[in-house]
C-alpha positions in Angstrom: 122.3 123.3 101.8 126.1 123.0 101.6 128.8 121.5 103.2 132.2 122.3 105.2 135.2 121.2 106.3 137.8 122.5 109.7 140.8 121.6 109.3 143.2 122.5 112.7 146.7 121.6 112.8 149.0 121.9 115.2 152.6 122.3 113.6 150.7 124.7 110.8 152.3 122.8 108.2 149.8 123.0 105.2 148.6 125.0 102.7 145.5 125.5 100.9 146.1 122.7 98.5 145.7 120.4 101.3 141.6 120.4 100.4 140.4 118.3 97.1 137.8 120.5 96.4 135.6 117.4 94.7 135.6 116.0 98.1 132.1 117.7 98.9 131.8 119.0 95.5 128.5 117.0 95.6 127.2 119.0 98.3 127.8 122.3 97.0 128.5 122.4 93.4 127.4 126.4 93.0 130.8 127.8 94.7 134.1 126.5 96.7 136.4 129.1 99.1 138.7 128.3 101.6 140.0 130.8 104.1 143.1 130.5 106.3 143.7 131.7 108.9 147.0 131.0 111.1 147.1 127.1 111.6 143.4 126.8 110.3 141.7 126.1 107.4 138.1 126.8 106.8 136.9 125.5 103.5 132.6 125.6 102.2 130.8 124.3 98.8 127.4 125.7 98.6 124.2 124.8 97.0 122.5 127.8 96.0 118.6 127.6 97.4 117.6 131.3 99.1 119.7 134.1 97.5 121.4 132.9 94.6 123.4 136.2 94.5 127.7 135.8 95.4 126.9 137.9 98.5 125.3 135.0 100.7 129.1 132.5 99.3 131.4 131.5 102.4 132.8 131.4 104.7 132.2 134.4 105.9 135.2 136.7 107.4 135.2 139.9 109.8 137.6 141.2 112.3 136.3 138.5 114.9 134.6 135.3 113.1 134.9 132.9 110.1 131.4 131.2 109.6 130.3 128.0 107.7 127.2 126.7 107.9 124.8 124.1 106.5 121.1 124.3 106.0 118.2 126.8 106.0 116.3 128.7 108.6 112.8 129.1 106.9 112.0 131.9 109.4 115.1 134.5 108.9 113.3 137.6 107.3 110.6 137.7 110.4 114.1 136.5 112.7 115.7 139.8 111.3 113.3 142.1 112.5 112.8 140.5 115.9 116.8 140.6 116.5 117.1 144.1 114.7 119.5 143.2 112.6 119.9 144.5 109.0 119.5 141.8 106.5 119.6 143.7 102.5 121.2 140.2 101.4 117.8 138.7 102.4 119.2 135.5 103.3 119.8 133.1 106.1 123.1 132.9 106.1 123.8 136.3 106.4 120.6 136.5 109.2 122.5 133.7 111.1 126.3 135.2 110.1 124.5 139.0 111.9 123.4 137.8 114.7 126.5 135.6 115.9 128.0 139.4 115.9 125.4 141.2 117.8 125.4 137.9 120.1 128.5 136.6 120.0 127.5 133.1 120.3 124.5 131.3 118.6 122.5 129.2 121.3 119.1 130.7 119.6 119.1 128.6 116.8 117.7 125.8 118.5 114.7 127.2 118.3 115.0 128.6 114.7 112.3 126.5 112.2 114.8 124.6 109.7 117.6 122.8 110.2 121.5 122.9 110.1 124.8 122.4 111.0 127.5 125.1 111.5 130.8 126.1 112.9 132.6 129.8 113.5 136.0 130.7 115.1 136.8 133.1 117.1 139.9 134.6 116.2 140.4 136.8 119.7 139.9 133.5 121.9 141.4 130.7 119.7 138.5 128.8 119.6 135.6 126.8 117.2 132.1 126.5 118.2 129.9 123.9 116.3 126.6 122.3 116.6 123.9 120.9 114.7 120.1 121.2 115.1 118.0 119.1 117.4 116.6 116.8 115.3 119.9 115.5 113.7 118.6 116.5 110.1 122.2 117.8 109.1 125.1 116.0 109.8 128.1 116.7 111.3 131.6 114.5 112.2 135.3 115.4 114.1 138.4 113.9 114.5 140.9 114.8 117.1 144.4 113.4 117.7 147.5 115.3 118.9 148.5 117.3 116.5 145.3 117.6 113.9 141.7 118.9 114.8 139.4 118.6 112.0 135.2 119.1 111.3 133.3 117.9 108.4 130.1 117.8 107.2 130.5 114.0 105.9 133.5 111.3 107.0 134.8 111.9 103.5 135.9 115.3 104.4 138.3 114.1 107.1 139.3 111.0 105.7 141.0 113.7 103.3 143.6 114.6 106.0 144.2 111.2 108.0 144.8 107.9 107.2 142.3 105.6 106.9 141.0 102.8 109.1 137.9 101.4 109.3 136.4 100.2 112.6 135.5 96.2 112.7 133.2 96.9 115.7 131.0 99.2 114.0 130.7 96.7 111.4 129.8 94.1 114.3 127.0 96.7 115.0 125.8 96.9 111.6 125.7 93.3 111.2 123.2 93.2 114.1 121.4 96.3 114.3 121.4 97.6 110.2 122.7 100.4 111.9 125.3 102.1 114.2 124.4 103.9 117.2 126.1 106.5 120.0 129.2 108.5 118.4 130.1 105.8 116.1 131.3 105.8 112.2 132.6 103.0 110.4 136.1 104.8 110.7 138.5 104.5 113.5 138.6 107.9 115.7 135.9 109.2 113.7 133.2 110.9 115.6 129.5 111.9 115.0 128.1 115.2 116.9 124.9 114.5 118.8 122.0 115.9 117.9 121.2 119.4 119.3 124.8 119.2 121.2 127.3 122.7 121.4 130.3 122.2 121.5 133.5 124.1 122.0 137.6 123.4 120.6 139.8 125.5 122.4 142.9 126.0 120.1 145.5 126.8 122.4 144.9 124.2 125.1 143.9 121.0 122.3 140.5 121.0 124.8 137.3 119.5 123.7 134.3 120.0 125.2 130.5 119.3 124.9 127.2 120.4 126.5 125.6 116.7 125.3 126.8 113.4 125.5 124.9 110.7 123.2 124.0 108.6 126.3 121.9 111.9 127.3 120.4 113.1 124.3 119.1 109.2 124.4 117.3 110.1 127.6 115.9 114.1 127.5 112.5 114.6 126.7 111.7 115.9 123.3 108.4 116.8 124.0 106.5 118.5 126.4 103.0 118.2 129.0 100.3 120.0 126.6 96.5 119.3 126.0 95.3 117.2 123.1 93.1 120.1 122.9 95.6 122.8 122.3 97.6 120.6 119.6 93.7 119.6 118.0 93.0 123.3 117.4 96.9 125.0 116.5 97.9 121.5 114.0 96.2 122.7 110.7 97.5 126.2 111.1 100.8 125.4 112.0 101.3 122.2 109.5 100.1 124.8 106.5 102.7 127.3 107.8 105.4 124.8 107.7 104.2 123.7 104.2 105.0 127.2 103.3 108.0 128.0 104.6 109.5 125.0 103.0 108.5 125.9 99.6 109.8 129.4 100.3 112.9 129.8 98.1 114.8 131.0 94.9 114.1 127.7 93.3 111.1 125.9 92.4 109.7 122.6 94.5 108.7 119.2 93.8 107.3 117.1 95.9 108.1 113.0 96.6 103.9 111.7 96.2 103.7 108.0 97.2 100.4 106.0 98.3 100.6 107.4 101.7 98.6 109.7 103.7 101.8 112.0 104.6 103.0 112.6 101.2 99.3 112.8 100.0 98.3 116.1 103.0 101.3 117.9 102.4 100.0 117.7 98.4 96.5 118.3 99.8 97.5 121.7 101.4 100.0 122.9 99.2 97.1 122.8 96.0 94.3 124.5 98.1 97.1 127.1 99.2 97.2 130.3 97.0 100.8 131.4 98.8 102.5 128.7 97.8 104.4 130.0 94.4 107.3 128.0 93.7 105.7 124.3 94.0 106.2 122.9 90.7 105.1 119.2 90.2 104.8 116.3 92.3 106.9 112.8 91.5 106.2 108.7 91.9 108.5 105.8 91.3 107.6 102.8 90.5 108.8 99.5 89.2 106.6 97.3 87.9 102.5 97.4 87.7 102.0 94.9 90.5 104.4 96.8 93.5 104.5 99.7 93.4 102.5 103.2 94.3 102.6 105.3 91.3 98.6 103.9 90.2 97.5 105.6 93.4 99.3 108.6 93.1 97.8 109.6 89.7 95.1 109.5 90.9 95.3 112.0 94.0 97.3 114.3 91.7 94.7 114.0 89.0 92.3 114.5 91.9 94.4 117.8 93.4 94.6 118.9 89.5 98.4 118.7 90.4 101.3 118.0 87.9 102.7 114.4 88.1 106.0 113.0 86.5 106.5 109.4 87.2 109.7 107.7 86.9 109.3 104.0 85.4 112.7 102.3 86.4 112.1 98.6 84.8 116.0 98.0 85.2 118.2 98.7 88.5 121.5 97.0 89.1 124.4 96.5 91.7 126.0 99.6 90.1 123.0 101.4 91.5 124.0 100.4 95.1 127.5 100.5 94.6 127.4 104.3 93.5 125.0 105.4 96.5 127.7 103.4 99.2 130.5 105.5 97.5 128.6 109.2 98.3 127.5 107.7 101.7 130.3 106.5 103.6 128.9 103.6 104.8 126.7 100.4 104.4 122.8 101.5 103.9 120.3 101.1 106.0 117.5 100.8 103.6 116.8 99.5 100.4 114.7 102.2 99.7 117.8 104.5 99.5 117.6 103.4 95.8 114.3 104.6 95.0 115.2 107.9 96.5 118.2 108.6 94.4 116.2 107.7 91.5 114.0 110.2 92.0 116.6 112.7 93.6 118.3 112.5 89.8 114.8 113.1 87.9 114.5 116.3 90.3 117.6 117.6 90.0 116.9 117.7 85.9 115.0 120.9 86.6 115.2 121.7 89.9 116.5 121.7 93.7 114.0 121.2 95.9 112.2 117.8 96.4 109.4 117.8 99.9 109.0 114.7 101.4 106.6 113.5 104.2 109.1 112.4 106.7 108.7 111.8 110.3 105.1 111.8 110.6 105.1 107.8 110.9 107.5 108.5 114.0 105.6 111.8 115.5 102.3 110.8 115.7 102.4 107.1 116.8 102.1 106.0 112.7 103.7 102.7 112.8 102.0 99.2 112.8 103.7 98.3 116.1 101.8 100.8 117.8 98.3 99.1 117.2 99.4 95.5 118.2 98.7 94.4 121.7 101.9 93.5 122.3 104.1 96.8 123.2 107.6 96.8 120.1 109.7 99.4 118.9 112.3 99.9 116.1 114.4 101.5 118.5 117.8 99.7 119.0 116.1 96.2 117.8 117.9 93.5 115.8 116.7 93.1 113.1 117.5 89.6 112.4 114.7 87.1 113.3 115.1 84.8 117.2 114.7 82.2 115.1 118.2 82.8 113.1 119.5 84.9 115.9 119.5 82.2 117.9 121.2 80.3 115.1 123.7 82.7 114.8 124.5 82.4 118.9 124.9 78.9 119.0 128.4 79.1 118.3 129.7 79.9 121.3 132.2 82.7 119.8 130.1 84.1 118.3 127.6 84.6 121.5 130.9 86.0 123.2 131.0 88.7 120.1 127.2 89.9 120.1 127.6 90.3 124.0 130.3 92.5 123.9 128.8 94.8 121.0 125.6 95.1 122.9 127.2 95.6 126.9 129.6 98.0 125.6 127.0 100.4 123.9 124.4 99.4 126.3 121.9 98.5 124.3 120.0 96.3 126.2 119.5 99.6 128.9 118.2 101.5 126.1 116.5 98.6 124.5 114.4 98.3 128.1 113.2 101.9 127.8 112.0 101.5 124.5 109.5 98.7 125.4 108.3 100.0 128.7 105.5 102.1 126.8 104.5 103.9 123.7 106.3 107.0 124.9 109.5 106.1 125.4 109.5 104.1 122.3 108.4 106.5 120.2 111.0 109.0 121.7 113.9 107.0 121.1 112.2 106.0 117.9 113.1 109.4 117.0 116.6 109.0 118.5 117.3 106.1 116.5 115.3 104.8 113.2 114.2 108.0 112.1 118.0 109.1 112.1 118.7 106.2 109.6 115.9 108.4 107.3 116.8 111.3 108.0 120.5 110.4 107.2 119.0 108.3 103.9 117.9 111.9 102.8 120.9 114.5 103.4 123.5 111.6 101.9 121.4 110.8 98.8 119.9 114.0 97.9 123.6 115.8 98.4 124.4 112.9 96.6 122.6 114.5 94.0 122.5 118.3 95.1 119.3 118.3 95.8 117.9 119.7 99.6 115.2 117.8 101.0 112.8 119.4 103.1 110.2 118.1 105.5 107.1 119.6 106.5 106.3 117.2 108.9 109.7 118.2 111.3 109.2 121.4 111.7 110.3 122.7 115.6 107.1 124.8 115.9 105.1 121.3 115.2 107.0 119.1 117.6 106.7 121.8 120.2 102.7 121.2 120.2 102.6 117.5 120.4 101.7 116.5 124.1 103.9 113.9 125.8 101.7 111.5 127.1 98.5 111.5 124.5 99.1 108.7 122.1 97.4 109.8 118.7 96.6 107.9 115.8 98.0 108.8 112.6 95.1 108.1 110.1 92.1 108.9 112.5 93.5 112.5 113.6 94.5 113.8 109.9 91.4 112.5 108.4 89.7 115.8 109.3 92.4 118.2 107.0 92.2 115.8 103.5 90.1 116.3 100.6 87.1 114.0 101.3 87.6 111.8 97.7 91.2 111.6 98.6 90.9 110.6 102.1 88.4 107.8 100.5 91.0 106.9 98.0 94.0 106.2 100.6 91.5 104.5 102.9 90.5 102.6 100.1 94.0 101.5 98.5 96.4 99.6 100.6 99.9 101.1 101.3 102.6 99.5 99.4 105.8 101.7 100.2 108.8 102.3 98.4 109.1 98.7 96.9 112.0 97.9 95.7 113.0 94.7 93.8 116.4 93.3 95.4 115.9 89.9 93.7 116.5 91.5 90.5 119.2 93.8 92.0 120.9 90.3 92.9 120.7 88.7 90.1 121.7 91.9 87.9 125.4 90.5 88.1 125.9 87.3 90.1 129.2 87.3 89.8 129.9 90.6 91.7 127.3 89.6 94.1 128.9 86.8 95.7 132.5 88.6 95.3 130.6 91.1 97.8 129.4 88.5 99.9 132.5 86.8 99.9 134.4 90.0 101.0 131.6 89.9 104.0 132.1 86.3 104.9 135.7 86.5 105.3 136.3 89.7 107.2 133.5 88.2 110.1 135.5 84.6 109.6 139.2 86.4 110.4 137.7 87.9 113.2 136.3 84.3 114.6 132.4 84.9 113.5 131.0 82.3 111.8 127.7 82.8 109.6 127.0 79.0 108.3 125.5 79.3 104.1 122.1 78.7 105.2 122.0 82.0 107.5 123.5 83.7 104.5 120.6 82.7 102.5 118.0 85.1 104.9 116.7 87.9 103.0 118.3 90.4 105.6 120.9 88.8 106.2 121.4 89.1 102.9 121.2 92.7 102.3 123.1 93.3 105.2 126.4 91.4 103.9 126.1 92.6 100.4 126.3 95.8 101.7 129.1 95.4 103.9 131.2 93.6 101.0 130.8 96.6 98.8 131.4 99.3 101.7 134.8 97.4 102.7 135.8 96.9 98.9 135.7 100.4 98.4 137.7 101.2 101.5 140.2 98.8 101.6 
């Protein structure tokens, strides 16, 4: 887990001082290097996690490539022998760094298990390759303009080389929506790299080009025409091996338990699993007795014989937010963020690794939408009520506003295909709210330097889950749990990470309507009204704090 940043310019008028090296500092505290080479500058922090040794550092240099890349591929030692490649370094960097070599070009690693972003040059050819994996677990962002060309792991990265500007219709968006969608950041000519998409910068001609627009990784099929049967008899198997492979490392684990069933299997397997080493303790937050999960989760760890630290947070504040908007470059999506840079800070006290159960909710049909009679998704919905949308739209400006941000982006196309059935929701489920998680987990926990692994996304999982079979969370993974556990999380009721925003408001009211203030006005300068009883709405509410702090720190 590390990060990088590309740096291209055109007049070759830099140096290496260009790069602040605390700009991703966060993401890779363990070593910094920056190489140049002719008019580029390739520059890597990394977070040691497999092979803690100087020999897996970058970028890495031969007569041909420089490398940088982010993430882990689990598989690499097994990868090595299949490819014939010679891996002493026994890492995945140097797996991935050999076989780009014997390849020259890394298409495989779409169907490596793990995740990642990465970028190499070709010196003979002039030109940078990048990509990151299918799923979208790893960021990646590039700017282009005539005479600069530059890749980063986070917006931070470039906004070190160009001048800043942040972009008032992505804010529109995020007003609506609680989140962005397409190639959009909240920073003018700022761009995000589709999931799964290749694509190629050729130097010498100032050419961009991509195997995947956003507009059709929203419509390809994920998953594939298999038997219930086959994925039935090949889950427990394959789950345990991803288990496994995630708690396969230099470091030791720990794993995020909540009240859930997700969290609770992972725990489940990995205490009735004699391979699994390096697991060291499992971890709950709560807040106060009444709301929250950490009652529940003593007592499936105390049930699992499992370590438990719990993290008692009686006090959180705006500063909490404010710091977590700084590292993520944009307004949140969730108020949950906080509870997982809480616990992202307790783990980081000992160790680097914190599991999570992630993405089972959107892979196996786990959301409460999916057993009401009428068909809903989270997929590019508002999330602001008809009621006070419609409030919001009387004026007619601002009905003129919301129009254009939706017909632009074509939402309402997309919106369609997520309602027509359970299938196409949950795909662009996937597409859409789980990337607000899984971007909640790569910004805080590098936040933090700390990787975040989940079991639940592993490639060799998703590949076995039929298209067209709509399974039921709870009912199909009742079959793997401990019996008095499964009774236990049948028995409780799922609170979730609850966090107490009344509180967080109130922790300085002063600074809270400053925020909302700063919100207000920027929407009233651009002719969109939001009258004080709208601003009143819990959502709403969140929303425009959020907003207030992102553009006071950016202005």
């Amino acid at each position: 887990m590390c990060g990088f940043t590309i740096f291209v310019s055109k007049k070759n008028n830099f140096t290496e001082k260009l790069v602040n090296k605390d700009t991703l500092n966060h993401r890779g505290p363990d070593f910094f290097n920056s190489i140049k080479f002719k008019n580029i500058l390739i520059s890597h922090w990394r977070l040691s996690i497999v092979d803690l040794s100087k020999k897996s550092n970058q970028p890495i240099e031969n007569k041909k490539y420089i490398f940088a890349y982010n993430g882990e591929i689990y598989d690499y030692n097994s990868l090595s022998k299949k490819f014939n490649l010679n891996n002493k370094e026994n890492s995945d960097t140097k797996f991935l760094f050999n076989l780009l070599c014997k390849k020259n070009n890394l298409n495989l690693i779409k169907n490596f298990s793990g995740f990642y972003s990465y970028a190499y040059l070709d010196k003979k050819k002039n030109k940078i390759n990048f990509s990151r994996d299918t799923l979208g677990k790893k960021p990646l962002f590039y700017y282009k303009d005539r005479e600069k060309f530059i890749i980063s792991s986070e917006e931070k990265g470039i906004l070190n080389f160009i001048e800043k500007k942040i972009d008032d219709k992505s804010v529109f968006e995020y007003f609506f929506y609680k989140n962005i969608h397409f190639d959009k950041t909240f920073f003018k000519n700022i761009k995000s790299v589709p999931p799964g998409a290749r694509l190629n910068f050729d130097i010498n001609n100032w050419n961009l080009r991509s195997n995947k627009s956003w507009e059709k990784y929203y419509q390809e099929n994920m998953f594939r025409n298999l038997k219930r049967k086959d994925f039935n008899n090949n889950f427990k198997k394959t789950f345990i091996k991803s288990i496994e492979k995630r708690n396969f490392c230099d470091v030791k684990t720990q794993l995020a338990l909540s009240s859930g069933y997700d969290s609770s299997l992972i725990l489940n397997f990995i205490k009735k699993n004699n391979n699994i080493k390096n697991f060291d303790r499992a971890i709950s937050i709560g807040f106060n007795k009444n709301s929250d999960e950490t009652f529940v989760a003593k007592k499936i760890a105390h049930i699992l014989k499992s370590k438990l630290k719990i993290i008692n947070f009686k006090k959180i504040g705006l500063s909490n937010l404010e710091e977590i908007i700084k590292y993520y470059d944009a307004p949140l999506e969730h108020p949950s963020s906080i509870g997982i840079d809480l616990i992202c800070k307790e783990v980081k006290k000992t160790d680097k690794v914190l599991i999570t159960g992630e993405g089972a909710d959107d892979l196996l049909f786990g959301y409460d939408h999916y057993r009401k009679k009428k068909q809903s998704s989270f997929a590019f919905r508002t999330f602001i009520t008809k009621k006070i949308l419609k409030k919001i739209l009387s004026d007619k400006k601002n009905l003129s506003i919301f129009n254009n941000v939706n017909n632009k982006n074509n939402i309402p196309f997309f919106r369609k295909i997520a309602l027509s059935s359970s299938f196409l929701s949950r795909e662009l489920e996937i597409k859409t709210h789980m990337q607000t998680l899984l971007k909640r987990n790569d910004r805080i926990s590098m936040k933090n330097s700390v990787e975040i692994r989940c079991p639940f996304l592993d490639i060799n999982l998703i590949k076995l889950i039929p298209k067209n079979t709509k399974l039921r969370k709870q009912i199909f993974l009742k079959k793997f749990f401990d019996e008095k556990v499964f009774n236990l999380l049948n028995k409780e009721k799922k609170i979730g990470f609850f966090i107490p925003l009344l509180k967080l408001y109130e922790s300085n009211k002063t600074k809270f309507n400053e925020y909302i203030n700063i919100s207000i006005n920027f929407f009233k300068l651009r002719g969109f009204n939001i009258s004080k009883d709208i601003q009143n709405n819990e959502e709403i509410k969140w929303v425009l704090l959020n907003i207030g702090i992102f553009l006071k720190q950016h202005k």
